[in-house]
Each structure stands twice: as structure tokens, then as C-alpha cells.
VMD Tcl script that builds the backbone (N, CA, C; Angstrom):
set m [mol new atoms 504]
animate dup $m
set s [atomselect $m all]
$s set {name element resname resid chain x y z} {
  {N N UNK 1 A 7.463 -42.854 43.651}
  {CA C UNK 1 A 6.393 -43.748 43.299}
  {C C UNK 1 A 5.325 -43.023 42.486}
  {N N UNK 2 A 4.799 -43.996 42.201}
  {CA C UNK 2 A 3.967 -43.321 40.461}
  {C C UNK 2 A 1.930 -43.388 41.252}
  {N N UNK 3 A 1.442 -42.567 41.634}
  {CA C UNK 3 A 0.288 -42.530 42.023}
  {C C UNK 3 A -0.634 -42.808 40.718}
  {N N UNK 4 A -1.162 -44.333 40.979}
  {CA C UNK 4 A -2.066 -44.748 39.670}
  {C C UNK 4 A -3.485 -44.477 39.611}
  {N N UNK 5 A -3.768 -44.246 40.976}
  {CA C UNK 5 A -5.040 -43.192 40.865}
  {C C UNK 5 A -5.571 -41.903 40.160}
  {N N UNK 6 A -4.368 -41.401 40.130}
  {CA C UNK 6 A -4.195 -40.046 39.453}
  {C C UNK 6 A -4.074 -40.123 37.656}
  {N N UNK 7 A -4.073 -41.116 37.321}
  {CA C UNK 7 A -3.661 -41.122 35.643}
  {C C UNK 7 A -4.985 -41.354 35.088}
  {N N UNK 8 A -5.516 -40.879 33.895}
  {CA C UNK 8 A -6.070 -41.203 33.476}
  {C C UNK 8 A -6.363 -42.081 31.967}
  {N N UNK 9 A -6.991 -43.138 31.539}
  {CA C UNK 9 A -6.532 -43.711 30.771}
  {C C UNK 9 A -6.993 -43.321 29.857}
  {N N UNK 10 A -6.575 -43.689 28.215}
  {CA C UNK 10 A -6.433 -42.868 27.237}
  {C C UNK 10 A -8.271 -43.452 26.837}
  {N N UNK 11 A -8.723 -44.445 26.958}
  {CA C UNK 11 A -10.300 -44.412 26.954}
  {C C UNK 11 A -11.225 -43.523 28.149}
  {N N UNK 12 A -10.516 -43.745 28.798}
  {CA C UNK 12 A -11.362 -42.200 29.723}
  {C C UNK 12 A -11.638 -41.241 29.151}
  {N N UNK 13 A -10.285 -40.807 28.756}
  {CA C UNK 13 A -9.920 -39.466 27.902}
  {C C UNK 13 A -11.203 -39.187 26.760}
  {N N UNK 14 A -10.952 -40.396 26.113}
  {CA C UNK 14 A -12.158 -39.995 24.998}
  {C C UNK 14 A -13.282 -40.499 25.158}
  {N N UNK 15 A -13.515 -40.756 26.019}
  {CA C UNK 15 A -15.306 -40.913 26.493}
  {C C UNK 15 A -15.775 -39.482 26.922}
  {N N UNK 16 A -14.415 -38.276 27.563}
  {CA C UNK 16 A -14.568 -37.291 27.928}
  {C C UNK 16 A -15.215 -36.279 27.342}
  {N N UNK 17 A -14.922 -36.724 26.176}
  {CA C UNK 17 A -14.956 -36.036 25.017}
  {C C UNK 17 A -16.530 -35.313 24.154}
  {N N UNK 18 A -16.675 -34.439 24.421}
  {CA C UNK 18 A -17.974 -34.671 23.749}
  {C C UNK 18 A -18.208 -35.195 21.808}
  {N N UNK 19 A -18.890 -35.766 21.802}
  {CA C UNK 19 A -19.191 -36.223 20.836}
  {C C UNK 19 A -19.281 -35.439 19.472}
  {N N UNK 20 A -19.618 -34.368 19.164}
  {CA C UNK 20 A -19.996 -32.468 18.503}
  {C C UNK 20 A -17.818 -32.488 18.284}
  {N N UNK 21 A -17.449 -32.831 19.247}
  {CA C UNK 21 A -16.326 -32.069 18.906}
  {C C UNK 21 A -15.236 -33.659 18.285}
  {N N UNK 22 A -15.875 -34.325 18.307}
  {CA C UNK 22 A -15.178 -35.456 17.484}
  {C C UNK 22 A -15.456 -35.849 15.997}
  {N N UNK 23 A -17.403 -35.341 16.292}
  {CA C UNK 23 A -17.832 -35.214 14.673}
  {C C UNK 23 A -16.619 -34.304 13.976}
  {N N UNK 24 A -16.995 -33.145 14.780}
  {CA C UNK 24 A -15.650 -31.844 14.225}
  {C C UNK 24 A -14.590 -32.213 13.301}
  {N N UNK 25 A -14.120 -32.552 14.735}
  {CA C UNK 25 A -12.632 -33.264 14.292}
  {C C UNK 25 A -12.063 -33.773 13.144}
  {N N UNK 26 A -13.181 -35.250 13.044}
  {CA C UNK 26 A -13.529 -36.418 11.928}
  {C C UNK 26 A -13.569 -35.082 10.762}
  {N N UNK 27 A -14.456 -34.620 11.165}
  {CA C UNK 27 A -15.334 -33.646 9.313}
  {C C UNK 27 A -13.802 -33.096 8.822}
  {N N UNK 28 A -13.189 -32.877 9.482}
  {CA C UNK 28 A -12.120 -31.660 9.170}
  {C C UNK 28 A -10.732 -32.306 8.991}
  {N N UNK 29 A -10.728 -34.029 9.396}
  {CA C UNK 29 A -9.862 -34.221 8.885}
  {C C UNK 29 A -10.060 -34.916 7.578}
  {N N UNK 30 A -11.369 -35.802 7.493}
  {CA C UNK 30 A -11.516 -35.945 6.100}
  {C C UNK 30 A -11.877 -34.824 4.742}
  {N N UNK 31 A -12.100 -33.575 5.120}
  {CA C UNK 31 A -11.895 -32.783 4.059}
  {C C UNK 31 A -10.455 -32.202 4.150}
  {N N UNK 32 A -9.723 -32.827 4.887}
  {CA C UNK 32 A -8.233 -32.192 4.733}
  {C C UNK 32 A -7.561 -33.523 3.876}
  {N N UNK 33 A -7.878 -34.032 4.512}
  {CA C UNK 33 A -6.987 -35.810 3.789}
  {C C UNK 33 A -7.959 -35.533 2.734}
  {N N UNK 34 A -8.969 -35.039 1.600}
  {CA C UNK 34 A -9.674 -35.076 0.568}
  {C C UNK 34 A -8.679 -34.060 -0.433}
  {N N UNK 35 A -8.490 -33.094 0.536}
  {CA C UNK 35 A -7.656 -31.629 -0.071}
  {C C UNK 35 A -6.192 -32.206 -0.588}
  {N N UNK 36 A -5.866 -33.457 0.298}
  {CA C UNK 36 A -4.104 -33.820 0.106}
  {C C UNK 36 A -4.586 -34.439 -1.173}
  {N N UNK 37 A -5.673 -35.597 -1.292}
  {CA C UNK 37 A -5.635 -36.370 -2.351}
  {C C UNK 37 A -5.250 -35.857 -3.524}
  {N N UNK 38 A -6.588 -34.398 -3.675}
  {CA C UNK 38 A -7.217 -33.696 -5.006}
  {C C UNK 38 A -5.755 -32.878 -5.269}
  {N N UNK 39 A -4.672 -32.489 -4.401}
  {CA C UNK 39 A -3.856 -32.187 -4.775}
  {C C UNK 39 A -2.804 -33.036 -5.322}
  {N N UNK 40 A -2.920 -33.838 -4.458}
  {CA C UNK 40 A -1.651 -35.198 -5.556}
  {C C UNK 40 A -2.033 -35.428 -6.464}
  {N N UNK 41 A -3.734 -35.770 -6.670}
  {CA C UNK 41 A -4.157 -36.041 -7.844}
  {C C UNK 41 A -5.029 -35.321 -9.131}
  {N N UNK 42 A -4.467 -34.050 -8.858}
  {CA C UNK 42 A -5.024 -33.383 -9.936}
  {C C UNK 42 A -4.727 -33.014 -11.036}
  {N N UNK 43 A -5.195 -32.839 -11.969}
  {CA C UNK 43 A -4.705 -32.080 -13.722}
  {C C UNK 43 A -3.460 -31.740 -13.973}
  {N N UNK 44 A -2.772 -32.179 -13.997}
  {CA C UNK 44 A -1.671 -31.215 -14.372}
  {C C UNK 44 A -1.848 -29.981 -15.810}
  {N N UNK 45 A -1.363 -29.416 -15.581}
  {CA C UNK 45 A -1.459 -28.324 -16.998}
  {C C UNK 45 A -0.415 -28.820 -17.907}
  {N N UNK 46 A -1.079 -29.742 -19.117}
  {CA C UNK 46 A -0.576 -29.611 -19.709}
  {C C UNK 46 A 0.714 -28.617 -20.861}
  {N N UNK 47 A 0.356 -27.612 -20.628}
  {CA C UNK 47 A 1.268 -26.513 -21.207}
  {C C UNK 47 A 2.855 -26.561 -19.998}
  {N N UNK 48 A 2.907 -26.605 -18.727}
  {CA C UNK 48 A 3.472 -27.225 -17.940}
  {C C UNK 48 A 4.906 -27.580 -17.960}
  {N N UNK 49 A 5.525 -27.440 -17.763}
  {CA C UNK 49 A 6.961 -28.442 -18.311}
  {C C UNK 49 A 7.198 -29.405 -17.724}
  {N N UNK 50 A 7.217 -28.924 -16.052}
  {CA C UNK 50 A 7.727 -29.564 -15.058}
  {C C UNK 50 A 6.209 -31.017 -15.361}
  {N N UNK 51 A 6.828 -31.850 -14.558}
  {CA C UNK 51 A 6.198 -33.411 -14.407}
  {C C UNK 51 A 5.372 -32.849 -12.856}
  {N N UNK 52 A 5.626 -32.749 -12.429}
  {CA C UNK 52 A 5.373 -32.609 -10.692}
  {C C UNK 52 A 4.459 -31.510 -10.547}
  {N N UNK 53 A 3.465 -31.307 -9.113}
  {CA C UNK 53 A 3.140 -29.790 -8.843}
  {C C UNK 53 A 4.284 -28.975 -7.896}
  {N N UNK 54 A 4.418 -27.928 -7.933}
  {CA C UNK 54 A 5.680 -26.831 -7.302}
  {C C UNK 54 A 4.465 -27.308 -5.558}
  {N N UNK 55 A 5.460 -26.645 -5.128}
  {CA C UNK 55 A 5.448 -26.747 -3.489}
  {C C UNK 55 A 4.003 -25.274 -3.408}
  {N N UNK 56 A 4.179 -24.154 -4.732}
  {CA C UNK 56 A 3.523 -23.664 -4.386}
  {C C UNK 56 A 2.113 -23.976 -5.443}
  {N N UNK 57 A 1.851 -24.565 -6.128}
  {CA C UNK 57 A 0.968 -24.647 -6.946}
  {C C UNK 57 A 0.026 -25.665 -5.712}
  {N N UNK 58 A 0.925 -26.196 -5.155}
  {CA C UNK 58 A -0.238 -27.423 -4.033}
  {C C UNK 58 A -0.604 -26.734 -2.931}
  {N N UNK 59 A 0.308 -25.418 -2.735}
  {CA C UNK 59 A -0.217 -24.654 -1.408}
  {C C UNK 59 A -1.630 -24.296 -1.858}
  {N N UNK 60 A -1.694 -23.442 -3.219}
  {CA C UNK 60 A -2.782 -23.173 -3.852}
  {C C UNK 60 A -4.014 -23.458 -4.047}
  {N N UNK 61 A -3.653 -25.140 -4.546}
  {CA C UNK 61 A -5.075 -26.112 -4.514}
  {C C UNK 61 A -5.775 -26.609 -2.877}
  {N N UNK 62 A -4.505 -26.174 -2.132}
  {CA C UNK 62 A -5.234 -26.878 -0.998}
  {C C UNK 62 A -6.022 -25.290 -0.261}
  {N N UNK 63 A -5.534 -24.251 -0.580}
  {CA C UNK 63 A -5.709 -22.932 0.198}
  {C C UNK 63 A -7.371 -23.026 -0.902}
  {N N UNK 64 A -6.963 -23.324 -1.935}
  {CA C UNK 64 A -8.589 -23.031 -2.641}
  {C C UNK 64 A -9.508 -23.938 -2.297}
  {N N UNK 65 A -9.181 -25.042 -1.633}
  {CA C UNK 65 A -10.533 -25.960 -1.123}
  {C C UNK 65 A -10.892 -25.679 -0.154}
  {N N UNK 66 A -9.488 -25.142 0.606}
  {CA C UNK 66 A -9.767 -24.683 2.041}
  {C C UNK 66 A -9.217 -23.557 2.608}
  {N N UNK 67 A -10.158 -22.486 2.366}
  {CA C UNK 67 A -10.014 -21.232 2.459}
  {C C UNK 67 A -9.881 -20.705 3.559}
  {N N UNK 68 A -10.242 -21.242 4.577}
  {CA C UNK 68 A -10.353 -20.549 6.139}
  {C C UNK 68 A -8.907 -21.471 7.137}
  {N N UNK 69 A -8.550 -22.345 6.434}
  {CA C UNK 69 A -7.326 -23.614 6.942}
  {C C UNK 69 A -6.069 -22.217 7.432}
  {N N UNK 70 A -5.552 -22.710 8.677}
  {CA C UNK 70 A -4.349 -21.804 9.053}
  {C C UNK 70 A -3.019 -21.868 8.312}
  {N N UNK 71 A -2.147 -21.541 8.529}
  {CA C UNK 71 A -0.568 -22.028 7.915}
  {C C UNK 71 A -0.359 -23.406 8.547}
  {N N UNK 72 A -0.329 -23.178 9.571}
  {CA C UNK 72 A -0.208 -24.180 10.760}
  {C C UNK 72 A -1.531 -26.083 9.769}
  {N N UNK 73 A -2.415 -25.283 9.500}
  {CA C UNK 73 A -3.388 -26.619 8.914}
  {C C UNK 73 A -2.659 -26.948 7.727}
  {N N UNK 74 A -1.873 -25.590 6.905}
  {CA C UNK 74 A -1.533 -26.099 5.289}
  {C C UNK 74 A -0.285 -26.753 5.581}
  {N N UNK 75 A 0.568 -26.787 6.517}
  {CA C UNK 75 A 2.084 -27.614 6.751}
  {C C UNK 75 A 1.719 -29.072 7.354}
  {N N UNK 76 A 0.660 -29.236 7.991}
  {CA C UNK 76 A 0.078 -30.290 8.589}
  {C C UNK 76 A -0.519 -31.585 7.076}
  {N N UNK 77 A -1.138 -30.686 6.474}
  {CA C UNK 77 A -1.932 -31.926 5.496}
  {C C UNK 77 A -0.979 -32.219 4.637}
  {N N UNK 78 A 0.624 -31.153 4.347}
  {CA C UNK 78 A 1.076 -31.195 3.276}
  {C C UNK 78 A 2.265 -31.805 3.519}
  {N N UNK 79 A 3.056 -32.386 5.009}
  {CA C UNK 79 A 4.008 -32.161 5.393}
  {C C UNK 79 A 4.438 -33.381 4.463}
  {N N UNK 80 A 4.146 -34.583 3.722}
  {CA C UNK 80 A 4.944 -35.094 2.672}
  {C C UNK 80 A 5.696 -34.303 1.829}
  {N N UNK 81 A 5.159 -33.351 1.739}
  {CA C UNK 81 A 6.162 -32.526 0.433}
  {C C UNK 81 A 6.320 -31.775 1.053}
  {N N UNK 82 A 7.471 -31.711 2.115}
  {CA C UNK 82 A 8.608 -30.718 2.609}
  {C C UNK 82 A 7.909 -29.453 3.036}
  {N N UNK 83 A 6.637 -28.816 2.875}
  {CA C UNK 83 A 5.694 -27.729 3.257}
  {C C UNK 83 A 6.063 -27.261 4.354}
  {N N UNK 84 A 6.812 -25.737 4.462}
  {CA C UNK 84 A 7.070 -25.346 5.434}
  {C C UNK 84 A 6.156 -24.078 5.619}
  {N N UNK 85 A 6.011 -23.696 7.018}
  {CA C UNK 85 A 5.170 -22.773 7.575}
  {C C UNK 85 A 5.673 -21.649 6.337}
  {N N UNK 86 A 6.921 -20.899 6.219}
  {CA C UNK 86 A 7.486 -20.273 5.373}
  {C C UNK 86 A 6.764 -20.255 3.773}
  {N N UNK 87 A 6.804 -21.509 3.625}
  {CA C UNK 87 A 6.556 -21.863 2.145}
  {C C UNK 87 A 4.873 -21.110 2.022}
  {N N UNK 88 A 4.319 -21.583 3.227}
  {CA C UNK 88 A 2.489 -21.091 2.899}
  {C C UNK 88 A 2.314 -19.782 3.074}
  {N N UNK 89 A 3.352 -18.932 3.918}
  {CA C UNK 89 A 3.623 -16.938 4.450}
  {C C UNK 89 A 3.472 -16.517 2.769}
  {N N UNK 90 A 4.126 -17.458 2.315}
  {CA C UNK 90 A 5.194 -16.787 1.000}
  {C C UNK 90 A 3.913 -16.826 0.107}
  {N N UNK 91 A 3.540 -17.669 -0.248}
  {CA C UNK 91 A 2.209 -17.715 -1.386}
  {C C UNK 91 A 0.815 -16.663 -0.736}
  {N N UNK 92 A 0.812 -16.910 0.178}
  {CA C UNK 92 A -0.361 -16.293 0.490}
  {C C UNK 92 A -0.146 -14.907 0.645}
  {N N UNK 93 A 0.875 -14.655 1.237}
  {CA C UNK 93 A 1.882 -12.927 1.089}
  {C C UNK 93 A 1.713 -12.411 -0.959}
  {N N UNK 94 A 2.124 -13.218 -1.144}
  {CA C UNK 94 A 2.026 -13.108 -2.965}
  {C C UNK 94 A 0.649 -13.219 -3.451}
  {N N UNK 95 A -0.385 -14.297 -3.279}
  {CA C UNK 95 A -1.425 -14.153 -3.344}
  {C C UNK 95 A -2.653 -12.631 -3.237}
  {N N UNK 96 A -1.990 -12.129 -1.769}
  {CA C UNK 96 A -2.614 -10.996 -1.086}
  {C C UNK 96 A -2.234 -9.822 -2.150}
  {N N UNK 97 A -0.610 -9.683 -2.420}
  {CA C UNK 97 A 0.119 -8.616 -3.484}
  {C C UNK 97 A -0.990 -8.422 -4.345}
  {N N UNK 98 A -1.057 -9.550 -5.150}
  {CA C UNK 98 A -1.614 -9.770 -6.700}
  {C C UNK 98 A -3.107 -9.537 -6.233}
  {N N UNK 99 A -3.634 -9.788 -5.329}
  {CA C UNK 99 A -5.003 -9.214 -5.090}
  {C C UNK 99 A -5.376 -7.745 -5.177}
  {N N UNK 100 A -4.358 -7.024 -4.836}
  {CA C UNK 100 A -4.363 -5.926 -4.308}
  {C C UNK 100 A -4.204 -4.910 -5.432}
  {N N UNK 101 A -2.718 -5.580 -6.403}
  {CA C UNK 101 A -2.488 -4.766 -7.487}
  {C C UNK 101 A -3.558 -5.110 -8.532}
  {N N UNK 102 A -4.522 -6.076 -8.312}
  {CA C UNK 102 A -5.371 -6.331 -9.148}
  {C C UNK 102 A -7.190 -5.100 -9.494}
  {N N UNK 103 A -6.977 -5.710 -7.915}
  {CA C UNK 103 A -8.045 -4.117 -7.251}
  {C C UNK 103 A -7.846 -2.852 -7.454}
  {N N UNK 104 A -6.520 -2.555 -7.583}
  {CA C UNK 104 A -5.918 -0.906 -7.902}
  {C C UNK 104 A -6.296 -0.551 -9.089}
  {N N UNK 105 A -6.076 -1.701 -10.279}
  {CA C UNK 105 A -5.924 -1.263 -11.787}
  {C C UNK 105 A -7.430 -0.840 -11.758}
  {N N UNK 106 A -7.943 -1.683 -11.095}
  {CA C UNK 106 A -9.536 -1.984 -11.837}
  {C C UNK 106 A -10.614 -0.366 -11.213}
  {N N UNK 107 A -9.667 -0.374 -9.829}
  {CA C UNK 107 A -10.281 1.079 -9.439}
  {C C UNK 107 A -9.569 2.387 -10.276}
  {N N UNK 108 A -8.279 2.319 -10.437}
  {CA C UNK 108 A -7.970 3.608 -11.254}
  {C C UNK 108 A -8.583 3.598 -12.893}
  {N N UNK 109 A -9.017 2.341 -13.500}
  {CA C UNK 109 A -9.604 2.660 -14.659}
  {C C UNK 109 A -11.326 2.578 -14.959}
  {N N UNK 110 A -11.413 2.866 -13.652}
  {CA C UNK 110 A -13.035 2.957 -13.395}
  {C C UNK 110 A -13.112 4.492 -12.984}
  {N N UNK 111 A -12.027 4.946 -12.551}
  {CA C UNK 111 A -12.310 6.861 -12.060}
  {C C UNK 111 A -11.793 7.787 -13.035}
  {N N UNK 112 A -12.883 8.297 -13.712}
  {CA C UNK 112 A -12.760 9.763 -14.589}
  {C C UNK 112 A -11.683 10.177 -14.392}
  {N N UNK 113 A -10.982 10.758 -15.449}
  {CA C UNK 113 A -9.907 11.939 -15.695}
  {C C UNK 113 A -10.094 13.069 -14.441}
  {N N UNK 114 A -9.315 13.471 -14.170}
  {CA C UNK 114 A -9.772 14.752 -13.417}
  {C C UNK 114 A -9.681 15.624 -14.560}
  {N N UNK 115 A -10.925 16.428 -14.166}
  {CA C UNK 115 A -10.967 17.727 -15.170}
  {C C UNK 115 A -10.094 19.000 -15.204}
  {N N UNK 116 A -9.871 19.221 -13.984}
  {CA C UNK 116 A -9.018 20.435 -13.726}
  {C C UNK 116 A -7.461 20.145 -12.887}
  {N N UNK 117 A -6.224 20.354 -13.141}
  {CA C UNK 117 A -5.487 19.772 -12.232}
  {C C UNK 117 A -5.447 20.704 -10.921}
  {N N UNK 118 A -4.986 19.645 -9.892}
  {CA C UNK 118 A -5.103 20.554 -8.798}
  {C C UNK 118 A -4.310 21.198 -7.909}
  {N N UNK 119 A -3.037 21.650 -9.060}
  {CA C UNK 119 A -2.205 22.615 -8.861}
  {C C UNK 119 A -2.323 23.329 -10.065}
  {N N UNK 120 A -1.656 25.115 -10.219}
  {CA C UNK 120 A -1.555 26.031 -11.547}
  {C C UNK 120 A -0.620 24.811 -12.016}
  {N N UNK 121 A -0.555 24.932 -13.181}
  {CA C UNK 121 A 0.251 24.252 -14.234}
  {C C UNK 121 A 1.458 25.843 -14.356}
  {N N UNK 122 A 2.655 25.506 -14.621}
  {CA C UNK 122 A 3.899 26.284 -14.985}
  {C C UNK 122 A 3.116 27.081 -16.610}
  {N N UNK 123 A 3.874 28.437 -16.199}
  {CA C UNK 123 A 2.893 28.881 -17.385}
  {C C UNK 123 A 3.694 28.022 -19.115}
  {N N UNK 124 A 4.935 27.819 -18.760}
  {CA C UNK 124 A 5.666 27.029 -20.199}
  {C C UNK 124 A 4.991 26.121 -20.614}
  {N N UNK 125 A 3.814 25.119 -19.831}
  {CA C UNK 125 A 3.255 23.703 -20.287}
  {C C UNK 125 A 1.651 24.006 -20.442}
  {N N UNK 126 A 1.825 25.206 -20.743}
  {CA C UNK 126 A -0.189 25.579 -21.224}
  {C C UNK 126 A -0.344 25.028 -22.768}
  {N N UNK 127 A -1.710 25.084 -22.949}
  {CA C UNK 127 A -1.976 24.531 -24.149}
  {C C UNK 127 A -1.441 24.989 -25.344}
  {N N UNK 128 A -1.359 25.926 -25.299}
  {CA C UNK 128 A -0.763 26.813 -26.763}
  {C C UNK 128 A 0.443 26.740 -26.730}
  {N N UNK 129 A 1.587 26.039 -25.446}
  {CA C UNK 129 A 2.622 26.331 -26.066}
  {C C UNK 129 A 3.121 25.523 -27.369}
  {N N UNK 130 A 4.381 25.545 -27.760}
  {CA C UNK 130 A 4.613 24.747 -28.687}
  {C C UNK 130 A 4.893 23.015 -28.475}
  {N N UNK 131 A 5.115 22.770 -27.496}
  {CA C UNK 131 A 5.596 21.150 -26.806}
  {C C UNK 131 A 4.291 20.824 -26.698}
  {N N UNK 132 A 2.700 21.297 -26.594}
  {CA C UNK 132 A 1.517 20.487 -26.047}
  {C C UNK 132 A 0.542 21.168 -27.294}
  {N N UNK 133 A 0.254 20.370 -28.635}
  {CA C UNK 133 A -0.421 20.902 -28.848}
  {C C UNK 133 A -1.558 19.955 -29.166}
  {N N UNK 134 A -2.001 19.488 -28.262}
  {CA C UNK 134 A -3.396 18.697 -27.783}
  {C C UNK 134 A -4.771 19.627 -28.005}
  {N N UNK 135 A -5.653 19.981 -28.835}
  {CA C UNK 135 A -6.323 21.030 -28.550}
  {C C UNK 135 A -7.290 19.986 -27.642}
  {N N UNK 136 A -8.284 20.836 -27.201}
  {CA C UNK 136 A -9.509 20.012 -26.632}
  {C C UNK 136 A -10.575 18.883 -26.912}
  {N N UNK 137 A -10.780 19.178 -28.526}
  {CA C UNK 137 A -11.519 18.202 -29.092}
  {C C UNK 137 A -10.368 17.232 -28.944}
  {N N UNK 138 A -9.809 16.769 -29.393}
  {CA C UNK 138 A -8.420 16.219 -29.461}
  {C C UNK 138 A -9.055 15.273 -27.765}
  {N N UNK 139 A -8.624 16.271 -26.884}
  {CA C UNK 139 A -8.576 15.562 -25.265}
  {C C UNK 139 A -9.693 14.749 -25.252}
  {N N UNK 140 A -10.881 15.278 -25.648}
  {CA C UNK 140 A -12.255 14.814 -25.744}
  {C C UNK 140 A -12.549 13.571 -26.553}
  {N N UNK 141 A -11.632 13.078 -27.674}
  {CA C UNK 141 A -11.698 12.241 -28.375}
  {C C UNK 141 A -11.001 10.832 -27.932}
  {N N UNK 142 A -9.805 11.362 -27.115}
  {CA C UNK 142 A -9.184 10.800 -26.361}
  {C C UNK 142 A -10.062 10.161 -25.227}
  {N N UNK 143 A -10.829 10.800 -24.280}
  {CA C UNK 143 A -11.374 10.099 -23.741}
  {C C UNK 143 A -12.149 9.122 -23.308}
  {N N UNK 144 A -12.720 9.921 -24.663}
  {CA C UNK 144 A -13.926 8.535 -25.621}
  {C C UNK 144 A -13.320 7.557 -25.467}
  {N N UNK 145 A -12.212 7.457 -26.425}
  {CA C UNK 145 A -11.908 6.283 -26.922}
  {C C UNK 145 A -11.192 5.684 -25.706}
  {N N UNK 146 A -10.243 5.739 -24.451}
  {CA C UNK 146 A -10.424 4.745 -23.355}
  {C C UNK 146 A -11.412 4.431 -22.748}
  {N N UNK 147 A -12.926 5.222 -22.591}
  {CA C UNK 147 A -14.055 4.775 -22.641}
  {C C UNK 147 A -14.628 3.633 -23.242}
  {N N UNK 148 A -14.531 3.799 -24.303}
  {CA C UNK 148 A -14.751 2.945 -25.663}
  {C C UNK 148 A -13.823 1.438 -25.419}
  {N N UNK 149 A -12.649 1.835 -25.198}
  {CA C UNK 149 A -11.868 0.236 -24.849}
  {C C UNK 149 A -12.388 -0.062 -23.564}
  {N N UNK 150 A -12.683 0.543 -22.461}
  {CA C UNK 150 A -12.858 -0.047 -21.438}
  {C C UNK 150 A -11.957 0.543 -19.802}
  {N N UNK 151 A -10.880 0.649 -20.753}
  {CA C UNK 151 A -9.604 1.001 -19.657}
  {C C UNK 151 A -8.753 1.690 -20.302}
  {N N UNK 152 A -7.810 2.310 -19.564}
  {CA C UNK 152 A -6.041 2.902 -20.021}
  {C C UNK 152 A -5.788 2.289 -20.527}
  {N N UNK 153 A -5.244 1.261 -19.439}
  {CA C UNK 153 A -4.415 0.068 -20.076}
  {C C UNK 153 A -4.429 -1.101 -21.613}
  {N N UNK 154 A -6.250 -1.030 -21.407}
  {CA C UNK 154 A -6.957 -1.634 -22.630}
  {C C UNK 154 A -6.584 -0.600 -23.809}
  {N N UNK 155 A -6.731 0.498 -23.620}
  {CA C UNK 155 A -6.413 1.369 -24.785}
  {C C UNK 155 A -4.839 1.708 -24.815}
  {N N UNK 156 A -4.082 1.620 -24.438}
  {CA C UNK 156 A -2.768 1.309 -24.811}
  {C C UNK 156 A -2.683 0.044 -25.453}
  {N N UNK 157 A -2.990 -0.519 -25.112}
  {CA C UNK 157 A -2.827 -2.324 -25.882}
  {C C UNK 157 A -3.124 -1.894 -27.442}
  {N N UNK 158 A -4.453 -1.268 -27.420}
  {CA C UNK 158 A -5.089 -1.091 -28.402}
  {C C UNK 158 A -4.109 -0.209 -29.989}
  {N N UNK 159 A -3.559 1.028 -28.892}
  {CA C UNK 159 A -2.589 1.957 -29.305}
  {C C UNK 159 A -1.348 1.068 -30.152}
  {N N UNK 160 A -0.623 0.313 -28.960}
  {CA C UNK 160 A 0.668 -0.649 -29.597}
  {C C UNK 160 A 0.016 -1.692 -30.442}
  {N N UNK 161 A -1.071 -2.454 -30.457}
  {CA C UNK 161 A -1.107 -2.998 -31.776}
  {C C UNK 161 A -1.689 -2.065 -32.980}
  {N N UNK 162 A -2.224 -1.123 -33.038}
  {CA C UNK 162 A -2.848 -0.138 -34.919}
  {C C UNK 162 A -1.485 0.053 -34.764}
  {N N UNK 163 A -0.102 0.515 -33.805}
  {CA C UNK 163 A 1.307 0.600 -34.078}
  {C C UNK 163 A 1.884 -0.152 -35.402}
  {N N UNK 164 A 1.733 -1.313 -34.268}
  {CA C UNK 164 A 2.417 -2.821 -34.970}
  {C C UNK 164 A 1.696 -2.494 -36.351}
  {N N UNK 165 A 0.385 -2.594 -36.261}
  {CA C UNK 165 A -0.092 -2.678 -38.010}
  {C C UNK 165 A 0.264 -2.055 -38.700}
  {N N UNK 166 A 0.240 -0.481 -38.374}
  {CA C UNK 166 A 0.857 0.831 -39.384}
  {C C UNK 166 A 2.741 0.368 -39.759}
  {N N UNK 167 A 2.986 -0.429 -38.962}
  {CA C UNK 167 A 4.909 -0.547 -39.368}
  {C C UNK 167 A 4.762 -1.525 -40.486}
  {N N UNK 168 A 3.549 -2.143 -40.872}
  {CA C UNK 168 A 4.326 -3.186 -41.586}
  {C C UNK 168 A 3.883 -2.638 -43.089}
}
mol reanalyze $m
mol bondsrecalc $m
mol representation Tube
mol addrep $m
């Protein structure tokens, strides 16, 4: 036998409730159902091929409205389009990568040359031999000028296109 004293009914339940945590609730699901919209309905990039957004381009728009949302919140608002817990690891795992290798470049072309290396160099690869003949002004001019671009990398760019120009 089923003791009906003991049950409580589902308006009990939410009278229980404090009020603070229903505002909550409400706030967080209408900026989540706002996040599904702006993602169904946003810009496509024209340049684009595909007609549709990728599974991960919508993880994206919704992770950028809602930055603090769990995996668990991004499979929930998204679960029309097949959004698996997996699918949000994967972007945000990739996301984190590209953060990271982004931070690296920007710190290794912000730190000076080292001046001295910090092992002897083999006496065959000193300046005078015949394979290195870099004199110093030379090094010094060099430095400038990735100074001058900004970065390594900027001054390689720089390097392969006066290339390109001098071939033609």
C-alpha cells in the first residue's frame, strides 16, 4: 500500500522553493534559449560554402555568449543538433591548443636574442670559420630589423616576400 501522507505534491514542491533560486533558474534559462536562438540565427559567413553552421562553429557562438556554461549546459541548449558532450571536449580542447600556441609566439617574439650561448660553441662553428661568415655588424643589423618588423616571424614574412620580388 502506497502511504499518501508521505508524497508530496508537485505544488508543494515549488512553493518550497525559494523564490532567488527560481529568479536564477528563469535568468539562465532565458539567456540560454537567447544563446540557441542567436545561434540558429546568426550571420552566416558569407565566404562560407557550407549553407548550415558546423556542430562546431555553434559550440563556439554559444561558448562565446556563455562563457562560464558547463559541457553538460552546451549539450543541453544544443541537443537539436546532435551536440554531444564529446563534440564540446573537442572544441574547447582545440580552443585551449590555439590559445596557448598563440601566447607562446607572442612571448618568444617579445624576448631578446640571447647574447651569449649557454654552452662553448664546437670550435668548427666560430665566427671566422668558413660556413658562418656573419660578422657582427651584420648580427646587429639583423636584429634591428626583426625589431623593426615587430617579430621573427613578421620578419620572415617580410624576408619571403623582397624574395618573391627579387625573382621576378
Amino acid at each position: 500500500m502506497i502511504d499518501t501522507d508521505r508524497f508530496i505534491t508537485l505544488d508543494d514542491l515549488v512553493e518550497s522553493v525559494p523564490e532567488v533560486l527560481v529568479r536564477e533558474a528563469e535568468q539562465k534559462m532565458s539567456s540560454a534559449q537567447s544563446a540557441v536562438e542567436e545561434v540558429n540565427y546568426s550571420i552566416k559567413d558569407p565566404l562560407s560554402m557550407s549553407k548550415e553552421l558546423s556542430k562546431a562553429q555553434r559550440i563556439r557562438l554559444f561558448m562565446d555568449s556563455n562563457p562560464e556554461a558547463r559541457n553538460r549546459d552546451v549539450v543541453e541548449a544544443l541537443q537539436q543538433f546532435s551536440i554531444t558532450a564529446a563534440d564540446v571536449a573537442n572544441v574547447k580542447s582545440i580552443a585551449k591548443r590555439q590559445g596557448k600556441s598563440i601566447s607562446q609566439s607572442v612571448k618568444r617574439s617579445e624576448t631578446p636574442a640571447p647574447s651569449a650561448p649557454k654552452k662553448a660553441a664546437p670550435s668548427g662553428t666560430s665566427l671566422t670559420s668558413p660556413g658562418s661568415s656573419i660578422s657582427l655588424p651584420e648580427l646587429e643589423a639583423g636584429v634591428a630589423f626583426v625589431k623593426t618588423a615587430g617579430s621573427i616571424m613578421r620578419a620572415k614574412h617580410l624576408l619571403i616576400i623582397i624574395e618573391q620580388i627579387k625573382a621576378c
